[in-house]
Structures are given as C-alpha cells and as structure tokens.
N, C-alpha and C positions, 0 to 999 in steps of 0.2 A: 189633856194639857200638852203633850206631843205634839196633835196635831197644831195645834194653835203655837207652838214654839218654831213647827218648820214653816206653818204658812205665813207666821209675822217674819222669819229670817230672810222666805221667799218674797215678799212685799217689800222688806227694807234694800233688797237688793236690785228687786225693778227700781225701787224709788232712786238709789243711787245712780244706778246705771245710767236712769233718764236725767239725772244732773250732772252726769260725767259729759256728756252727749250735750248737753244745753247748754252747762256754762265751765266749759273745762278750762279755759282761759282764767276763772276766776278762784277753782279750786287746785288744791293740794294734788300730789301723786293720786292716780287711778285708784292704786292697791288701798292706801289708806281711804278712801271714799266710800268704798266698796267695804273695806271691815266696819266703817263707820254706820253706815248705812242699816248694813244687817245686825250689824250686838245692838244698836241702838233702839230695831225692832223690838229683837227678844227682850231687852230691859224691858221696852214699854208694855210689850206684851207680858211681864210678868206682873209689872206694876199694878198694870191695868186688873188681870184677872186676879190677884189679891186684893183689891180693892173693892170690885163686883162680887168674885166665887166662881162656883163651876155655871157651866149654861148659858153664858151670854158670850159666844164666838164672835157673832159679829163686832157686839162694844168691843172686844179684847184684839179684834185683829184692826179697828179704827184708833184706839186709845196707842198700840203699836206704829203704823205710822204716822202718829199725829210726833209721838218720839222721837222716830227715827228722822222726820222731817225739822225740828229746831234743831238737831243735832248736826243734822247735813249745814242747816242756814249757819251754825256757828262756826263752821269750816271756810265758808266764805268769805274771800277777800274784796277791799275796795274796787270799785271802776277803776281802771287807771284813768284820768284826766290830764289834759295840758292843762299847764299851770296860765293863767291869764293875767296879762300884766296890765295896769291902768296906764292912759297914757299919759296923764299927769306925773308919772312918779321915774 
C-alpha cells in the first residue's frame, strides 16, 4: 500500500505540474495545484484499492489519476472572452 500511496502522490503531481505548464493562465496559485493534484491522487488511490483489495497496482494507480484529474478539471476557470455586442442593439 506504500508503494501505491507514493507512486499515486508521484503521478498526481506530474499530472499537476503538466497543468500548471499547460493552462496556468486558467488555474489558481501554482502551490494550491500542486497540493491538489497529489492528495487528490492518494484519495483516488485509496478509494480505488479499497474498492479492488491488495494486487491490482495498476487499477489502483489508474483509478488515482483518473481523481486527481476531475479534481484538477474543478479548479479551472472559464476562457476569458470579449464580450460581443450585436449591432442591432
């Protein structure tokens, strides 16, 4: 269970990192991304292997960031757009 706690921590934080890098413009502070990213791993990873049991690492470290990824998506903010005006009005 260890191992499958650092290596989901470790995945949830590549995964942040590479959202930090992709759309930092549309996320929150770095730090909070970054915490987000990795506890949202471990959750999933814990979820995940109380739901399977012991022996299934791979399910456990997929089911982790399958977590830590809506977790990330709910941090994100809209596009900013220009507002478009008709020119009837």
């Amino acid at each position: 269970m260890f191992l499958e706690a650092l290596g989901s921590a470790l995945l949830g934080f590549a995964l942040a990192w590479a959202a930090v890098h992709r759309l930092s413009g549309r996320l929150p502070a770095r730090g909070r991304v970054l915490v987000t990213g990795s506890l949202g791993a471990v959750f999933g990873a814990l979820v995940t292997h109380g739901a399977l049991g012991p022996g299934h690492f791979l399910a456990t470290l997929t089911g982790a960031v399958a977590v830590a990824a809506v977790l990330l998506s709910l941090l994100l903010r809209p596009a900013s757009r220009r507002l478009r005006r008709s020119a009837a009005v």
